[in-house]
C-alpha positions in Angstrom: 148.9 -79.2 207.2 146.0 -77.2 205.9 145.7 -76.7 202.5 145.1 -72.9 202.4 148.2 -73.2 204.0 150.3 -75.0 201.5 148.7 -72.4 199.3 150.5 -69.7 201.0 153.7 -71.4 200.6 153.4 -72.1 197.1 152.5 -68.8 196.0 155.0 -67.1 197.6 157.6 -69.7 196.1 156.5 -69.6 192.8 158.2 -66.3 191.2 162.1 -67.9 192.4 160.9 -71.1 191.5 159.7 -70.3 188.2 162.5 -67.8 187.3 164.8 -70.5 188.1 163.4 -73.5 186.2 162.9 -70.9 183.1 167.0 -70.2 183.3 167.0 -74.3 183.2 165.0 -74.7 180.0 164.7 -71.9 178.2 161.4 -72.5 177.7 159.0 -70.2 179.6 156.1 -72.7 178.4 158.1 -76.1 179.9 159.0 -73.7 183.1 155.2 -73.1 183.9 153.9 -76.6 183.3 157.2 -78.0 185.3 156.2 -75.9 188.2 152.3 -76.5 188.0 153.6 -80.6 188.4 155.6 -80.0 190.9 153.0 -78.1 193.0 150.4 -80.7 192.9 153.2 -83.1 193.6 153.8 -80.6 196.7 150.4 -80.5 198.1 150.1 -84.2 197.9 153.7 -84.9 199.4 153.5 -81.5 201.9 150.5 -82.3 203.2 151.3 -86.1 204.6 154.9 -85.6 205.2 154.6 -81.7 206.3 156.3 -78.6 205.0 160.0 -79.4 203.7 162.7 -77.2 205.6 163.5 -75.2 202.4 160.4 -75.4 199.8 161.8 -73.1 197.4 164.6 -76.2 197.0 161.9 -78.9 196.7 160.0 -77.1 194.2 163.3 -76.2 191.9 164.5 -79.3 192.2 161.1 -82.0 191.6 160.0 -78.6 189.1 163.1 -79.6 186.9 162.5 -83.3 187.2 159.5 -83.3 185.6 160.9 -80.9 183.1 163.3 -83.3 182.0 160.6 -86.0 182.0 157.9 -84.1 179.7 161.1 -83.2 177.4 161.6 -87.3 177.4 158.2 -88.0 176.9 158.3 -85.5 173.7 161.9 -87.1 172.3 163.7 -84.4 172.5 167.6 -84.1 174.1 167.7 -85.1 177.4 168.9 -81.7 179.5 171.9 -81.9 182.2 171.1 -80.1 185.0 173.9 -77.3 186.2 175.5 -78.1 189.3 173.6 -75.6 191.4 170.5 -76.8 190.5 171.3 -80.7 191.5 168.4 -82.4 193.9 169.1 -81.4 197.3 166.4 -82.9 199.3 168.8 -83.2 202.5 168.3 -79.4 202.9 171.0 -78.3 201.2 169.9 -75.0 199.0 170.0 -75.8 195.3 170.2 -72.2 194.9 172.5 -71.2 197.0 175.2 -69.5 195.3 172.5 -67.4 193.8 170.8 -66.6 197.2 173.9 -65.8 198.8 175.2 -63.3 196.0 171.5 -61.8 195.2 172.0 -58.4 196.6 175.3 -58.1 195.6 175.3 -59.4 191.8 171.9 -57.5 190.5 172.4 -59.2 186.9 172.3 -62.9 188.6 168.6 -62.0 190.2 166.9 -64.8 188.1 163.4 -63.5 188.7 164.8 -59.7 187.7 166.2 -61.5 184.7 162.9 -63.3 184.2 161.4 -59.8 183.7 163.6 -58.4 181.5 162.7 -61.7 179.2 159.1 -60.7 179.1 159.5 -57.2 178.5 161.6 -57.4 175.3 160.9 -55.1 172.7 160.0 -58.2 170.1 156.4 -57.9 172.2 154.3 -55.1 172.5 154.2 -53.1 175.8 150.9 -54.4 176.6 151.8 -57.9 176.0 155.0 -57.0 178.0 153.3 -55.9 180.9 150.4 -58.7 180.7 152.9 -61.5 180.2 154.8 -60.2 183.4 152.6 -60.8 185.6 151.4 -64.1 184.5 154.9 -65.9 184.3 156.4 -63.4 187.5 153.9 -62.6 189.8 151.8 -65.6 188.7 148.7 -63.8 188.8 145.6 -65.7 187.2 143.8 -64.1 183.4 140.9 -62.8 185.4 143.5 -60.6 187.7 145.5 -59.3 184.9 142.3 -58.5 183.2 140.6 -56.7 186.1 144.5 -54.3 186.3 144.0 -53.6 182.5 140.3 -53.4 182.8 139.6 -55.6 179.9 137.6 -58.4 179.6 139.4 -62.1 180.5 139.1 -63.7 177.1 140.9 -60.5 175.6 143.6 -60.9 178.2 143.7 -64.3 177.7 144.6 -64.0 173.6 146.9 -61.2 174.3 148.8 -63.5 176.9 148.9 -66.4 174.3 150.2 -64.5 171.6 153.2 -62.9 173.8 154.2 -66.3 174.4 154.0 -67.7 170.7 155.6 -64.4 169.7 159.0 -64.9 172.3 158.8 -68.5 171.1 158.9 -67.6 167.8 161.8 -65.3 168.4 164.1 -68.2 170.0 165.6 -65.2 172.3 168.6 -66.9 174.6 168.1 -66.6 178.0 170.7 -64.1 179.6 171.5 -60.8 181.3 170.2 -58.4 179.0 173.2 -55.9 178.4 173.2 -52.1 179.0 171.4 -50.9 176.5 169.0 -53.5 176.5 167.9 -52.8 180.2 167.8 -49.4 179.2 165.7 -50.0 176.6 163.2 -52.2 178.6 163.2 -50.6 182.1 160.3 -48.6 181.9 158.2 -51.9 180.9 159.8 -53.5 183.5 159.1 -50.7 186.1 154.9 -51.0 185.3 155.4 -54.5 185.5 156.6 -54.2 189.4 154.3 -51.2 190.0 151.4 -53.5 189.1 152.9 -56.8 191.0 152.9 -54.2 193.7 149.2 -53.2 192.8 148.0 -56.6 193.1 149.4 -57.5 196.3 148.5 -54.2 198.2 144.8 -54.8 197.2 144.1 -58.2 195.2 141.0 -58.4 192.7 140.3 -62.1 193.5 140.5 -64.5 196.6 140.1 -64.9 200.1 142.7 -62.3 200.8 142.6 -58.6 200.3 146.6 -57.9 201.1 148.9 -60.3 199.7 152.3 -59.3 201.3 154.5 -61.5 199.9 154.0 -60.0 196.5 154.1 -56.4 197.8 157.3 -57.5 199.2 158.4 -58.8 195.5 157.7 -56.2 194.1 159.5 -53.7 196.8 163.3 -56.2 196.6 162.8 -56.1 192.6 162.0 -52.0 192.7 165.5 -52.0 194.8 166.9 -54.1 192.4 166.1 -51.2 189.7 167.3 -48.4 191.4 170.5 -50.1 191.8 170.3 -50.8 187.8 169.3 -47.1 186.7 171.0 -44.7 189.9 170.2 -41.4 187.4 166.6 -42.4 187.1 164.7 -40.5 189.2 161.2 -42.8 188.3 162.8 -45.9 189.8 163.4 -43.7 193.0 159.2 -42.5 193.1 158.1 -46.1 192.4 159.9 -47.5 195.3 159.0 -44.7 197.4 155.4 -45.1 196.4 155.3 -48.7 197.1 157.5 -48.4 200.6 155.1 -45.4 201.8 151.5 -47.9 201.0 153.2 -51.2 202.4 153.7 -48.5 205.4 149.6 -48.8 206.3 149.6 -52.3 205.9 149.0 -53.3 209.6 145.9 -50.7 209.9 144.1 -51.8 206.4 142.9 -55.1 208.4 140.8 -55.2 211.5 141.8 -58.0 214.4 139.2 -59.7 213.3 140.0 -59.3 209.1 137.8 -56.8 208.6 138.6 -53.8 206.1 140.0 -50.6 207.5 139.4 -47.1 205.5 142.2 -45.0 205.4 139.9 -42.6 207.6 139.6 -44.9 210.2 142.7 -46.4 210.2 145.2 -46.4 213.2 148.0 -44.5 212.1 150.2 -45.3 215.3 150.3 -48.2 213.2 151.9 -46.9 210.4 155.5 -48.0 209.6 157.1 -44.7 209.8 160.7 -45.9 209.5 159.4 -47.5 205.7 157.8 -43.8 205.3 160.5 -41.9 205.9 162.7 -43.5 203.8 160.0 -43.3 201.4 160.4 -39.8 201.8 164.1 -39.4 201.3 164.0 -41.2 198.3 160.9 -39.0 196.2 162.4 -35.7 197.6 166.1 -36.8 195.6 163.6 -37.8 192.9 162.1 -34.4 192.3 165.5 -32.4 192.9 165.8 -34.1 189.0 162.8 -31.4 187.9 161.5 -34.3 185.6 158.2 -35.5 187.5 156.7 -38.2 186.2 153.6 -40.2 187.2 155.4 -43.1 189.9 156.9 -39.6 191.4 153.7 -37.9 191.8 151.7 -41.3 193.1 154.6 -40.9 195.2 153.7 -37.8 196.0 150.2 -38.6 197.1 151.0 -41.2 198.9 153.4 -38.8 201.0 150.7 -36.3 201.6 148.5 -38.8 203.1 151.0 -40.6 205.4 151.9 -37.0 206.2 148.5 -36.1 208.2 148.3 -37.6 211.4 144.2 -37.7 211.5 142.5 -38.1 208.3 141.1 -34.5 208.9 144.0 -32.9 208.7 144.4 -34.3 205.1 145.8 -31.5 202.9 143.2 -32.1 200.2 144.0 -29.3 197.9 147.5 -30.5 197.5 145.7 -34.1 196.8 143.7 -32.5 193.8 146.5 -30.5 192.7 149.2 -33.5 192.6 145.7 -35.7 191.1 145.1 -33.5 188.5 149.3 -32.9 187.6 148.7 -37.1 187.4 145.7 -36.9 184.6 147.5 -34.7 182.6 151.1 -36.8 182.3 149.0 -40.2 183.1 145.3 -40.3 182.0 143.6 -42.6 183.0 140.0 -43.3 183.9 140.8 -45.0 187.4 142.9 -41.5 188.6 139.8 -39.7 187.5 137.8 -41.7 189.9 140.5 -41.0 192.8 140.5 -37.6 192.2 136.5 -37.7 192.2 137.1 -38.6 195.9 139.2 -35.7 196.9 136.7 -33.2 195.0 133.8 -34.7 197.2 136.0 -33.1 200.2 136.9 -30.0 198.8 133.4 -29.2 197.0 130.9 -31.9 198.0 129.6 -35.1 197.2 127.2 -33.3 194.4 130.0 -31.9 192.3 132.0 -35.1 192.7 129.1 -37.5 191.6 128.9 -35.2 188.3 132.3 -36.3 187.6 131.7 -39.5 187.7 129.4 -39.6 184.9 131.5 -40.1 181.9 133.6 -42.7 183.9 130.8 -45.0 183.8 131.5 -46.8 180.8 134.9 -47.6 181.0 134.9 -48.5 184.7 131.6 -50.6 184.5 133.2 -53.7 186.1 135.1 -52.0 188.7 134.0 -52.6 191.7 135.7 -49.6 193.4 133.9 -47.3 190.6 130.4 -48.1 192.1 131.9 -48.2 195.5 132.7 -44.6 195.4 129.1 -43.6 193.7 127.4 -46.0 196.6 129.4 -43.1 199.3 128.5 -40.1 197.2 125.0 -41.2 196.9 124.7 -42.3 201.0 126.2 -38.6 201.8 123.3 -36.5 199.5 121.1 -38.6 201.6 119.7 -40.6 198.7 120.0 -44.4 200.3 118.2 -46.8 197.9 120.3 -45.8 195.1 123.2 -46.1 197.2 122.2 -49.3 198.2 122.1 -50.4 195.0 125.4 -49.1 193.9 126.4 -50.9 196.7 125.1 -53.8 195.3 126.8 -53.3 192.2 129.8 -53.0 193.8 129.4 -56.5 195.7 128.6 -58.4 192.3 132.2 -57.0 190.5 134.0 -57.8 194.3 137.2 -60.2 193.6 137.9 -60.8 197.7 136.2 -62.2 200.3 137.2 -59.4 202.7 136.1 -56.5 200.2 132.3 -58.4 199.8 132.0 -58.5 203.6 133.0 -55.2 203.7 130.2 -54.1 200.9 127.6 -56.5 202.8 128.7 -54.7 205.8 127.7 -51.0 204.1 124.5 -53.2 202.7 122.9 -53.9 205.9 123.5 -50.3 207.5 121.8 -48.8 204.6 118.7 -51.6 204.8 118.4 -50.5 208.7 118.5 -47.1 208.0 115.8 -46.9 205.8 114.0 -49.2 208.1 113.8 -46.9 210.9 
């Protein structure tokens, strides 16, 4: 079996598999280095003997044997497994109790758990947020960097102190009570909304959509309204993330290719996903408390909304943009609104605005992407070009640098002829 492949598999195992090995141990530390050993054992064992008929089980189960092997090796107490976690290579479902009551017991959702571990209030939110997608979505320093927009070896120290710091605090592992997810939900909410963020468009790798995360991220954003009913915030990030995992068959070409919204085939869109996307962010605002998942929400709505790109309500896109700065500002909604100005005003006006978002979006590729546009549109092609170039250097994915050598080349010819 091909290793890209096995890959696959393994990433899209890892967040049950770590969640569960954590609940095992304790140890958030023992859980990662447990599962990192059982995944090269994986790829060695997977790749002569092929795929195992439930890898999730075979990764729990050789995950928590070498546990119990590198707590051996370090002398301390030998561990008992629980019963639902003994080896069951014969294709029985070590976690099958769990799997079976998932969507009817919220508080047994290990990975939902898992979360609620990494967001406690001994850590900062920062280190919350950061340490949540390292241990849950199992996204590497460099990604969690790029989503903060801070440099790795920052990200990296922040990371390691969050997990000295829970250490430290010897916290049992357990269903957080009432007042405890009430206390943590909102750090558990960015958490997903990011998870989500990184699957819909990932900063590194051959891939640009990883599904299986966006599909995390949209069970455990279920998971959350069920928690919270009242909290009409829960309700806007799950409709935002249903409504973009709606476009996700027009974002890629047949032959891998990126899509732009603008030329994507909306006939494609998954209007069953959008309109319940819908129904969820209109009960969201009859609350009268917008907040900024509810007004991405929002956005996202008016988009899917227009069935051609040119029928895009654009004022309503600046309007809901600028209602986001205000409750949410941030130097990355400045840049998206910068995009909706260039429609409404032109490309000149939109490129001023750009000007003091230089700095802080330096090494965002998407920054110099938009600049590269602005600059091709005003007809001024070698600096677009090299924004362009810019861009390509600060590209994470594969399909995003083909798609930049793509707008490259077009420029070179055009100034050619």
């Amino acid at each position: 079996m091909q290793s890209g492949l096995l890959s696959t598999h393994l990433r899209a195992a890892r967040p049950r598999v770590l969640a569960a090995l954590n609940r095992v141990f304790g140890d958030i530390d023992l859980a990662e280095d447990a599962f990192q050993e059982a995944s090269l054992r994986a790829l060695k064992s997977w790749q002569r003997d092929s795929l195992p008929k439930d890898p999730v089980a075979w990764l729990i189960v050789a995950g928590r044997n070498t546990g119990i092997d590198l707590i051996r090796k370090k002398s301390r107490e030998t561990l008992t497994a629980p019963e639902n976690l003994e080896p069951a290579f014969d294709g029985a479902h070590p976690e099958e109790g769990l799997t079976q009551s998932l969507d009817q017991s919220v508080y047994r959702d290990d990975i939902l758990r898992l979360l609620f571990t990494c967001c406690h209030p001994v850590l900062r939110k920062d280190q919350q947020i950061a340490l949540s997608l390292k241990i849950v979505a199992g996204l590497s320093v460099d990604e969690i960097a790029r989503a903060f927009l801070v440099q790795p070896k920052t990200m990296e120290q922040r990371i390691t102190r969050a997990k000295k710091r829970l250490q430290a605090a010897k916290l049992p592992y357990e269903d957080p009570d009432a007042k405890a997810r009430a206390d943590r939900f909102s750090a558990v909410a960015n958490a997903i909304y990011l998870i989500f963020n990184e699957g819909y468009s990932a900063s590194q790798g051959p891939q640009l959509i990883r599904e299986t995360l966006c599909e995390e991220a949209i069970r455990l954003a279920r998971l959350l309204v069920r928690l919270f009913p009242e909290a009409p915030e829960l309700r806007g990030l799950l409709a935002l993330c249903l409504i973009h995992h709606s476009r996700r068959h027009a974002r890629l070409s047949p032959n891998g290719e990126a899509v732009t919204l603008e030329d994507q085939d909306r006939s494609t869109w998954d209007r069953k996903e959008i309109a319940e996307g819908n129904i969820l962010l209109e009960a969201a605002l009859r609350r009268a408390t917008p907040g900024p998942f509810q007004i991405e929400a929002a956005i996202a709505a008016t988009q899917a909304s227009a069935l051609r790109f040119e029928e895009t309500d654009w004022a309503e896109l600046d309007r809901l943009y600028r209602a986001l700065q205000h409750v949410r500002p941030s130097p990355v909604v400045a840049l998206n609104r910068a995009v909706v100005v260039a429609k409404l005003k032109g490309p000149k006006e939109a490129l001023n605005l750009l000007v003091q978002l230089e700095g802080p979006l330096e090494r965002y590729a998407s920054y110099h992407t938009v600049k590269a546009a602005f600059l091709a549109e005003l007809g001024r092609t070698s600096q677009a070009q090299q924004a362009y170039e810019v861009a390509l250097s600060h590209a994470g994915t594969e399909v995003e640098r083909q798609h930049l050598q793509k707008k490259i080349d077009e420029l070179k010819n055009s100034l050619e002829d």
